[in-house]
ZAMARFI-750803 format. One record per atom (N, C-alpha, C, CB): residue in three letters; x, y, z. Coordinates in steps of 0.1 Angstrom, whole numbers, plus 5000, padded with zeros to 4 digits. Atoms other than C-alpha are relative to their C-alpha. Glycine has a CB too. Layout:
BEGIN
ALAXYZ...
//
This chain:
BEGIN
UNK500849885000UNK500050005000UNK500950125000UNK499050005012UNK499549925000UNK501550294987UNK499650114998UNK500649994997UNK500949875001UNK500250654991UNK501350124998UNK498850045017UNK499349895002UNK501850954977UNK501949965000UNK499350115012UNK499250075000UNK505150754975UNK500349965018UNK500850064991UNK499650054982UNK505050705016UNK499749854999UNK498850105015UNK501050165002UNK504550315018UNK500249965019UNK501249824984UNK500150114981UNK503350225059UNK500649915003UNK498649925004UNK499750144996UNK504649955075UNK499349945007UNK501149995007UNK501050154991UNK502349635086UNK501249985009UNK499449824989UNK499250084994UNK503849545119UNK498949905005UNK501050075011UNK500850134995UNK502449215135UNK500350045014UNK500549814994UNK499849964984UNK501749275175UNK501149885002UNK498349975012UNK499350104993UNK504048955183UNK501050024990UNK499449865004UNK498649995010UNK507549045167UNK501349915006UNK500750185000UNK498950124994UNK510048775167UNK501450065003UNK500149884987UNK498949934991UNK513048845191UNK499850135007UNK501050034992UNK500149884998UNK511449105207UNK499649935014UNK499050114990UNK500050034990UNK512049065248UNK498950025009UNK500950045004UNK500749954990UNK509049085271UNK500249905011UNK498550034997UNK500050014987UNK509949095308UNK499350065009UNK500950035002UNK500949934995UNK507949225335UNK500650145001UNK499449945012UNK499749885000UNK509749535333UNK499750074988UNK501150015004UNK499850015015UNK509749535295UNK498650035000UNK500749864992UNK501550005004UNK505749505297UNK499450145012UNK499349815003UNK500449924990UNK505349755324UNK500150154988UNK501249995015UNK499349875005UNK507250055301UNK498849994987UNK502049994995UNK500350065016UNK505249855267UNK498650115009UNK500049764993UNK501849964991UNK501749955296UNK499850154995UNK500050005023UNK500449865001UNK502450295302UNK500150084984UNK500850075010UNK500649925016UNK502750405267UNK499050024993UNK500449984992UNK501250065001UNK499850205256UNK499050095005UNK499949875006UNK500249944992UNK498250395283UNK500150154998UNK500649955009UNK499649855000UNK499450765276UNK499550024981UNK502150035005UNK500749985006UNK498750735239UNK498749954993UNK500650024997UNK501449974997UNK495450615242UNK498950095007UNK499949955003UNK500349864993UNK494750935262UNK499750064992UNK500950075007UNK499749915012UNK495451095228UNK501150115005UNK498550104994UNK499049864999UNK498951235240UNK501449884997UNK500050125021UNK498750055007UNK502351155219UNK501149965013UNK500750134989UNK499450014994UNK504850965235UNK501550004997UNK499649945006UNK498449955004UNK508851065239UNK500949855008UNK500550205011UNK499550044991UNK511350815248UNK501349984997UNK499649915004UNK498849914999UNK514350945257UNK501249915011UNK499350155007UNK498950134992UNK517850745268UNK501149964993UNK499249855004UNK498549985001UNK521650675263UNK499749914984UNK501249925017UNK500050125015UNK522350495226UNK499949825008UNK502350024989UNK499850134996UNK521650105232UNK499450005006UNK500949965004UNK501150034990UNK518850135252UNK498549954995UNK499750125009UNK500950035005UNK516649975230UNK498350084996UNK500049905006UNK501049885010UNK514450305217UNK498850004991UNK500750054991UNK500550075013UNK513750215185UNK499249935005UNK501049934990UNK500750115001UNK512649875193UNK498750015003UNK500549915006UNK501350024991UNK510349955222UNK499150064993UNK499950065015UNK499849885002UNK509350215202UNK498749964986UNK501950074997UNK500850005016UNK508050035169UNK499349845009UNK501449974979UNK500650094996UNK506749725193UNK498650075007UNK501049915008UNK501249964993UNK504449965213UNK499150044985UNK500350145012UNK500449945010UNK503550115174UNK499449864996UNK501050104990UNK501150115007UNK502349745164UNK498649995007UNK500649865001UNK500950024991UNK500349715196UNK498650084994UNK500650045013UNK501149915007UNK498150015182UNK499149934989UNK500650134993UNK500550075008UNK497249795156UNK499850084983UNK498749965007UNK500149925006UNK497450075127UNK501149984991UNK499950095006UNK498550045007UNK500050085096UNK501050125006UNK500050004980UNK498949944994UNK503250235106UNK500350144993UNK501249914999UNK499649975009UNK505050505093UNK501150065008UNK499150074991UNK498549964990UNK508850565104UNK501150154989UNK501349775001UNK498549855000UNK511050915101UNK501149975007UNK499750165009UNK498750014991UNK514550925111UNK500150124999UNK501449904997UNK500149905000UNK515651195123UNK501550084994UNK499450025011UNK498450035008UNK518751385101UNK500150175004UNK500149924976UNK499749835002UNK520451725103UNK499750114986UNK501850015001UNK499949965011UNK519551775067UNK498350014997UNK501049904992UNK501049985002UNK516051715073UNK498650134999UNK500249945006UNK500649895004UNK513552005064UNK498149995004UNK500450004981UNK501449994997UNK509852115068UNK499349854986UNK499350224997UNK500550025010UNK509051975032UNK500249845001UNK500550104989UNK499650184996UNK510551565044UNK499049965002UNK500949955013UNK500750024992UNK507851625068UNK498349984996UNK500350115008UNK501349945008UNK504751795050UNK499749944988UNK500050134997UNK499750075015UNK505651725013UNK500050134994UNK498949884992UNK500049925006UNK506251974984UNK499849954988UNK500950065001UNK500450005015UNK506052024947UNK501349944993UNK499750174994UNK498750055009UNK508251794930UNK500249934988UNK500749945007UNK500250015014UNK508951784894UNK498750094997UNK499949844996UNK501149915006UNK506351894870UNK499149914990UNK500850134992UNK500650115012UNK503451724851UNK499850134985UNK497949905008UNK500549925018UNK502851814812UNK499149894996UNK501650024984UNK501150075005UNK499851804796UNK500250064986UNK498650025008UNK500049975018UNK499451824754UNK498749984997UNK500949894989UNK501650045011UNK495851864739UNK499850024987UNK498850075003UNK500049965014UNK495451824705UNK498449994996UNK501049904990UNK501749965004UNK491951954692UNK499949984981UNK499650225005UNK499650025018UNK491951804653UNK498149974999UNK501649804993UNK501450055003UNK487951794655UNK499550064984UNK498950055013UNK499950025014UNK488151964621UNK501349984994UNK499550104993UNK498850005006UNK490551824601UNK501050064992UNK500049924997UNK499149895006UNK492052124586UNK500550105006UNK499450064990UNK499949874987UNK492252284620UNK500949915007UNK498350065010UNK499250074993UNK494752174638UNK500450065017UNK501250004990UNK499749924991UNK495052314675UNK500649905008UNK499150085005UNK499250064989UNK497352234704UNK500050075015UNK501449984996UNK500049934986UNK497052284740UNK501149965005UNK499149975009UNK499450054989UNK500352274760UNK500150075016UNK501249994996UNK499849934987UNK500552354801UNK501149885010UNK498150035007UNK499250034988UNK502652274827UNK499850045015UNK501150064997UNK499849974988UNK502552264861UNK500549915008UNK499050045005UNK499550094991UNK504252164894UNK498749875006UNK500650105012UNK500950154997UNK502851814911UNK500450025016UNK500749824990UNK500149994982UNK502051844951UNK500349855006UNK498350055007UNK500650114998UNK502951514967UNK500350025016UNK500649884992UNK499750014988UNK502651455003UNK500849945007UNK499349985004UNK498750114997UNK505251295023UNK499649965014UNK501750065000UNK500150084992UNK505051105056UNK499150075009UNK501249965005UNK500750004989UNK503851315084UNK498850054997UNK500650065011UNK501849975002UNK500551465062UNK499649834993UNK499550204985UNK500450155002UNK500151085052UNK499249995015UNK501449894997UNK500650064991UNK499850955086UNK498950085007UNK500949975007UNK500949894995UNK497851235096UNK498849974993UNK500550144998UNK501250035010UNK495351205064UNK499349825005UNK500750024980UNK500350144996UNK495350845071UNK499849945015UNK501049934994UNK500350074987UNK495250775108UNK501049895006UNK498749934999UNK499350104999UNK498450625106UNK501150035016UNK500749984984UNK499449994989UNK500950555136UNK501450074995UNK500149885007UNK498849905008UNK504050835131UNK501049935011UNK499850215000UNK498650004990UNK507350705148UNK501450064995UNK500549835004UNK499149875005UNK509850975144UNK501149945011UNK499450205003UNK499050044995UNK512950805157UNK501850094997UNK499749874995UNK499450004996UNK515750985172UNK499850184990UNK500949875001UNK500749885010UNK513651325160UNK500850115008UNK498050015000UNK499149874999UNK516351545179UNK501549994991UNK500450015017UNK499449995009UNK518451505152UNK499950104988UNK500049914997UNK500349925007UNK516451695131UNK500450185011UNK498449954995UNK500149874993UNK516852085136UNK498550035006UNK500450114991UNK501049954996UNK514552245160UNK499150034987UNK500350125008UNK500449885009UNK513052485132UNK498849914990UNK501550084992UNK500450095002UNK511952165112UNK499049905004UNK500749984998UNK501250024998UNK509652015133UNK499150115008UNK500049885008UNK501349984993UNK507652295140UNK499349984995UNK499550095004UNK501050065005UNK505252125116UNK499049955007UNK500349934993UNK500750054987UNK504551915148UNK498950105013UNK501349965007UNK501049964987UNK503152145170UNK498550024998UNK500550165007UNK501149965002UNK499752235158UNK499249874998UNK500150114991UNK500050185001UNK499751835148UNK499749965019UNK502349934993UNK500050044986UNK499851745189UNK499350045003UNK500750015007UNK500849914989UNK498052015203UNK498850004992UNK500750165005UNK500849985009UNK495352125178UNK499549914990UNK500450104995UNK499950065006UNK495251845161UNK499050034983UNK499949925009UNK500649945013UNK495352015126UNK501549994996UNK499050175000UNK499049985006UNK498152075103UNK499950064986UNK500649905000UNK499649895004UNK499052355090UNK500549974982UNK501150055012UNK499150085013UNK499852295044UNK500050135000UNK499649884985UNK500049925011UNK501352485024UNK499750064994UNK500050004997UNK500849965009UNK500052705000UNK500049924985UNK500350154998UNK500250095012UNK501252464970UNK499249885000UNK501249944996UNK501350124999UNK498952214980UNK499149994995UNK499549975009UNK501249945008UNK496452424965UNK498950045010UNK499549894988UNK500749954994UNK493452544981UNK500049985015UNK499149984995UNK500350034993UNK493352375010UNK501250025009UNK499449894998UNK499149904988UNK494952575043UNK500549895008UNK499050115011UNK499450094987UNK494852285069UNK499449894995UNK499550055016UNK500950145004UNK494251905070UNK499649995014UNK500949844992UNK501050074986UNK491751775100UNK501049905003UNK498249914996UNK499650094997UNK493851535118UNK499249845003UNK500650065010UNK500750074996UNK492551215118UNK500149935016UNK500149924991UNK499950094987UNK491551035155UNK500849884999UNK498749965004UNK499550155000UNK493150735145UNK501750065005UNK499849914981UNK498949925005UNK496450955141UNK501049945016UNK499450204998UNK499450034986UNK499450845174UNK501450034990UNK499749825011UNK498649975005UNK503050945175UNK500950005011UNK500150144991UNK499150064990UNK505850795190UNK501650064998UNK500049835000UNK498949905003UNK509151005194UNK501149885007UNK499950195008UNK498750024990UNK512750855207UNK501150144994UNK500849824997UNK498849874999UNK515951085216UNK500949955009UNK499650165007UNK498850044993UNK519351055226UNK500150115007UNK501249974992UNK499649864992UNK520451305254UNK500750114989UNK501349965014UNK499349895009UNK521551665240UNK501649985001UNK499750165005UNK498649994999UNK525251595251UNK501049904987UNK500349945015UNK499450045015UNK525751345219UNK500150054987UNK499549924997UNK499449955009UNK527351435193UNK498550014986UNK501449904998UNK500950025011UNK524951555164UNK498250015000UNK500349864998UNK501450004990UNK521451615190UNK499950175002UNK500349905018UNK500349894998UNK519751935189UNK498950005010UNK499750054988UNK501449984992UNK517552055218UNK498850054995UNK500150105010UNK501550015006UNK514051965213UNK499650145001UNK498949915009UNK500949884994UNK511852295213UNK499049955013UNK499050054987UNK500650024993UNK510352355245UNK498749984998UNK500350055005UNK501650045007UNK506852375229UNK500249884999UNK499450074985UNK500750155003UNK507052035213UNK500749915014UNK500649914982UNK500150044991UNK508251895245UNK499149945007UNK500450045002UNK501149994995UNK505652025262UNK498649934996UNK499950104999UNK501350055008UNK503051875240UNK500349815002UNK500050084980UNK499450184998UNK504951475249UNK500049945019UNK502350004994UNK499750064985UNK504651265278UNK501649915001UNK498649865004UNK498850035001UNK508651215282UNK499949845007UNK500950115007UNK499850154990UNK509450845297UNK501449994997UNK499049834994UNK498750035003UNK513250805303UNK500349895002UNK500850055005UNK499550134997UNK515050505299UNK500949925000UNK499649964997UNK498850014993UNK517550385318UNK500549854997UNK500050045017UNK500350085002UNK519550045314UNK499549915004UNK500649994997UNK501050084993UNK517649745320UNK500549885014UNK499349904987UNK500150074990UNK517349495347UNK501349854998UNK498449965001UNK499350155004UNK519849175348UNK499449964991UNK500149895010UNK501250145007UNK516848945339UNK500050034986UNK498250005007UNK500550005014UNK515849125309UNK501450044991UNK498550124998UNK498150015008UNK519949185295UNK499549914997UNK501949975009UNK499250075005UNK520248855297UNK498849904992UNK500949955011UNK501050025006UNK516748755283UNK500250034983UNK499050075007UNK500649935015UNK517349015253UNK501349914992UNK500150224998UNK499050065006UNK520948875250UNK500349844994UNK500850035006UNK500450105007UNK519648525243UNK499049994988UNK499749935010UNK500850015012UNK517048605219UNK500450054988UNK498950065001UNK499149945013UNK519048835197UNK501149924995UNK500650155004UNK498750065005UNK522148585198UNK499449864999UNK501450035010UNK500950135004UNK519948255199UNK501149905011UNK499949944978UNK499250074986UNK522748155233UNK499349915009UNK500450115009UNK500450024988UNK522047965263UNK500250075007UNK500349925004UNK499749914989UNK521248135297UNK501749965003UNK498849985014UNK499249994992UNK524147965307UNK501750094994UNK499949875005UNK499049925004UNK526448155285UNK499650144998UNK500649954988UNK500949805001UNK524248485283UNK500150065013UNK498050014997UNK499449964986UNK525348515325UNK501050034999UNK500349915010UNK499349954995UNK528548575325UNK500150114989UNK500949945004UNK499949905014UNK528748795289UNK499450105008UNK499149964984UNK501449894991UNK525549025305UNK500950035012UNK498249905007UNK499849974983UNK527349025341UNK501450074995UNK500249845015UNK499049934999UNK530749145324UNK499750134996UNK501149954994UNK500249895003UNK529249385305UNK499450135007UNK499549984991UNK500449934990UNK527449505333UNK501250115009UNK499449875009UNK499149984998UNK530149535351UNK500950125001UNK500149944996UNK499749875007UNK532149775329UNK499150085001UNK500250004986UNK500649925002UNK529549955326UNK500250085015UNK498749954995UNK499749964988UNK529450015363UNK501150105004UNK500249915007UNK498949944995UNK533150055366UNK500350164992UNK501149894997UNK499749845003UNK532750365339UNK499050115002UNK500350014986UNK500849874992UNK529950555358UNK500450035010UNK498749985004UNK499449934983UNK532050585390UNK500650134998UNK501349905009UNK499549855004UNK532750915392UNK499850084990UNK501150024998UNK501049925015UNK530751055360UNK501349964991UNK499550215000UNK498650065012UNK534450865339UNK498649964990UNK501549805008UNK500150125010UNK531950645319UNK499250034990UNK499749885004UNK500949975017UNK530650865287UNK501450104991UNK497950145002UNK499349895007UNK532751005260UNK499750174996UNK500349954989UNK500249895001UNK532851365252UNK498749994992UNK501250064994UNK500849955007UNK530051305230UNK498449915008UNK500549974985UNK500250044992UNK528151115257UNK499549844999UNK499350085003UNK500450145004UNK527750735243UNK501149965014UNK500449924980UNK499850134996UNK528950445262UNK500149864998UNK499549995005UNK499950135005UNK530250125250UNK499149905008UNK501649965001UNK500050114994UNK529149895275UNK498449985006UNK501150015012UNK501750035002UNK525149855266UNK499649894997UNK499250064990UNK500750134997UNK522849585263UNK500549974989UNK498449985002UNK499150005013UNK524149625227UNK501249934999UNK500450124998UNK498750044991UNK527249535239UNK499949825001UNK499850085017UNK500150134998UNK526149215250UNK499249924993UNK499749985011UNK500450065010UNK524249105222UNK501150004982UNK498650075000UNK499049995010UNK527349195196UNK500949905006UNK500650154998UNK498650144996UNK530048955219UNK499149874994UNK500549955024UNK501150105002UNK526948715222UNK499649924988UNK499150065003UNK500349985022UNK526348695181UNK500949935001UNK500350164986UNK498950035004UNK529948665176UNK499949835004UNK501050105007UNK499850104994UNK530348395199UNK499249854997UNK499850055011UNK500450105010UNK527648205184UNK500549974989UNK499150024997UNK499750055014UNK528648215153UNK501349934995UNK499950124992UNK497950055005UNK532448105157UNK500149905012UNK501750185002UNK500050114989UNK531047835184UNK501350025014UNK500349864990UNK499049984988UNK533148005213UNK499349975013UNK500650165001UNK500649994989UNK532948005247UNK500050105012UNK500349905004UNK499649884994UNK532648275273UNK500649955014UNK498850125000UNK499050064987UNK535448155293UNK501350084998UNK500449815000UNK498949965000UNK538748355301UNK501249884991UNK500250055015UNK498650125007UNK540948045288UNK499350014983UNK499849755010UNK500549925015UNK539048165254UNK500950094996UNK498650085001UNK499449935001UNK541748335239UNK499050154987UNK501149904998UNK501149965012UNK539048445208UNK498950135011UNK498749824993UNK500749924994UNK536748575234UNK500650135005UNK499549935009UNK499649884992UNK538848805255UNK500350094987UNK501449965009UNK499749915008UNK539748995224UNK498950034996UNK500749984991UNK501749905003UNK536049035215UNK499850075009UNK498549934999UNK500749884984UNK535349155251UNK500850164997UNK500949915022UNK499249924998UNK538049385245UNK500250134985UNK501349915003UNK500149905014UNK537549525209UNK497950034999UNK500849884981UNK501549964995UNK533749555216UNK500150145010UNK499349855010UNK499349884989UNK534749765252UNK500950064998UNK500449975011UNK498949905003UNK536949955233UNK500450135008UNK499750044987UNK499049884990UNK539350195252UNK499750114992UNK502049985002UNK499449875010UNK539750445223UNK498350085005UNK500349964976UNK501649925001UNK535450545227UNK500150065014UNK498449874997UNK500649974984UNK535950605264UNK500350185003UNK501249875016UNK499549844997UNK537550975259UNK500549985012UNK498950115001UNK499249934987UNK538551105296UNK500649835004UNK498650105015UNK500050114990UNK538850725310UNK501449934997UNK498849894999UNK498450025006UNK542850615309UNK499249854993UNK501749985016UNK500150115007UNK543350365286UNK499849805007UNK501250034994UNK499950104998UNK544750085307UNK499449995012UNK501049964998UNK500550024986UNK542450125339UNK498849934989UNK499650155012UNK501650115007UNK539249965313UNK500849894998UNK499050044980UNK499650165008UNK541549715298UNK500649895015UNK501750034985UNK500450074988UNK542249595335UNK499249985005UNK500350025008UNK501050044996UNK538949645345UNK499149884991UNK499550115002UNK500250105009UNK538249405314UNK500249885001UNK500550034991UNK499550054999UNK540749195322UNK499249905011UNK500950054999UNK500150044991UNK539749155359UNK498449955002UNK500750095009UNK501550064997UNK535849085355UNK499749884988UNK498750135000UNK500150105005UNK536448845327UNK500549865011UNK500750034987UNK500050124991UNK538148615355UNK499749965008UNK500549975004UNK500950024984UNK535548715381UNK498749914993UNK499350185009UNK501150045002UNK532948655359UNK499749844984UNK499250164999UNK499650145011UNK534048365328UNK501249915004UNK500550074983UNK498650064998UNK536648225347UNK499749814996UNK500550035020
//
């Protein structure tokens, strides 16, 4: 189904590899919950915190077709709305007497809509993923969309000033903190108009849940992988050491589903007497990403929880 070249995405409510824990279903609740209210939800949290995912699993739940934005520095009002692009020609030829010969040519531009007056016209679910990327200035398309639920066209659209938002209409935002590299602060208006939900990383259980479904592991090798990566992680929040200048963090659930993979796929084991392994652990938890954090205090701290925790 394609409209105006936007084509929706059918998701199916039950998406294969997709973790529900009771924490996992709690976060899946309240959103459910908030935009059924009729109020957009934001969710906002470090790279690797599974965003996206939750993000387009709560967008199936709605039961509606999808429609996904990323969000880019290059991005514009017109990504959003749509504009005039290209031009159609028309030719009439009038030969109704045949010694008369006439020709009509005209030209004009061609209006097409693009994603977010789609989902809007249509009642579709909008997930604008990692929509502080875009410049402020660019989604103010959004505000009158949330609040008023109207939106504001163009004058090339042709007559018509505003489109009615349809009821059907939901929209699900994610965002990386402003301190990463490449992240513009949201406008406070569209803020205001979102029920924020932050989200921090997850629970043991559900790591080591996500890191068996994404890597197709046993629990009993998805323990210590999860517990080292934990771990690190720990050791680079002590003392605000554990984000680089641009505020990522190696040592995410991410993290433990990239060793995890690996390790499947080259039949290893996550045991220190693994010579294969320790070098994944270690080019995964890469030193160079940590910025401020000396080099060889991670690669000891690497060292020393691979023999606490894969020995």
């Amino acid at each position: 189904m394609s409209m105006d070249g936007v084509t929706p995405i059918e998701l199916a409510k039950e998406q294969p590899g997709f973790v529900k824990t009771p924490l996992v279903e709690s976060i899946v609740d309240r959103c459910l919950a908030y935009l059924g209210a009729g109020f957009p939800v934001h969710l906002t949290g470090a790279a690797g915190t599974g965003k996206t995912s939750l993000a387009l699993y709560v967008a199936a739940q709605i039961g509606r077709p999808v429609v996904v934005v990323h969000g880019d520095e290059e991005l514009g009002t017109s990504d959003l709305v749509g504009g005039n692009y290209g031009w159609h020609q028309r030719k009439v030829v009038d030969n109704f007497i045949h010694s008369v010969k006439k020709v009509d040519h005209s030209m004009e531009s061609r209006w097409v809509d693009n994603r977010l007056t789609v989902a809007c016209k249509h009642g579709f679910t909008l997930v604008y993923d990692e929509f502080t990327r875009s410049r402020a200035e660019a989604n103010n398309a959004l505000l009158s969309v949330l609040e008023e639920r109207v939106l504001d066209m163009p004058a090339g659209r042709g007559d018509q000033s505003f489109l009615r938002v349809s009821p059907d209409f939901h929209a699900i935002f994610t965002s990386n903190p402003t301190e990463y590299a490449g992240v513009h602060r949201a406008a406070d208006a569209l803020q205001d108009r979102m029920i924020t939900i932050k989200l921090g990383h997850y629970d043991r259980e559900t790591e080591i849940a996500i890191a068996m479904a994404k890597s197709g592991i046993d629990r009993a090798q998805a323990e210590p992988i999860v517990d080292l990566v934990r771990g690190v992680r720990e050791h680079q929040t002590k003392g605000k050491n554990g984000h680089n200048g641009d505020g990522t963090c190696p040592a995410t659930i991410r993290a433990s589903v990239i060793i995890a993979t690996v390790l499947k796929a080259h039949d290893g084991r996550p045991v220190a007497a693994d010579k294969s392994f320790v070098c994944l652990c270690h080019d995964v938890l890469d030193s160079s990403r940590l910025g401020a954090m000396p080099s060889r205090g991670i690669k000891d701290e690497v060292n020393r929880l691979i023999k606490e925790y894969a020995a």
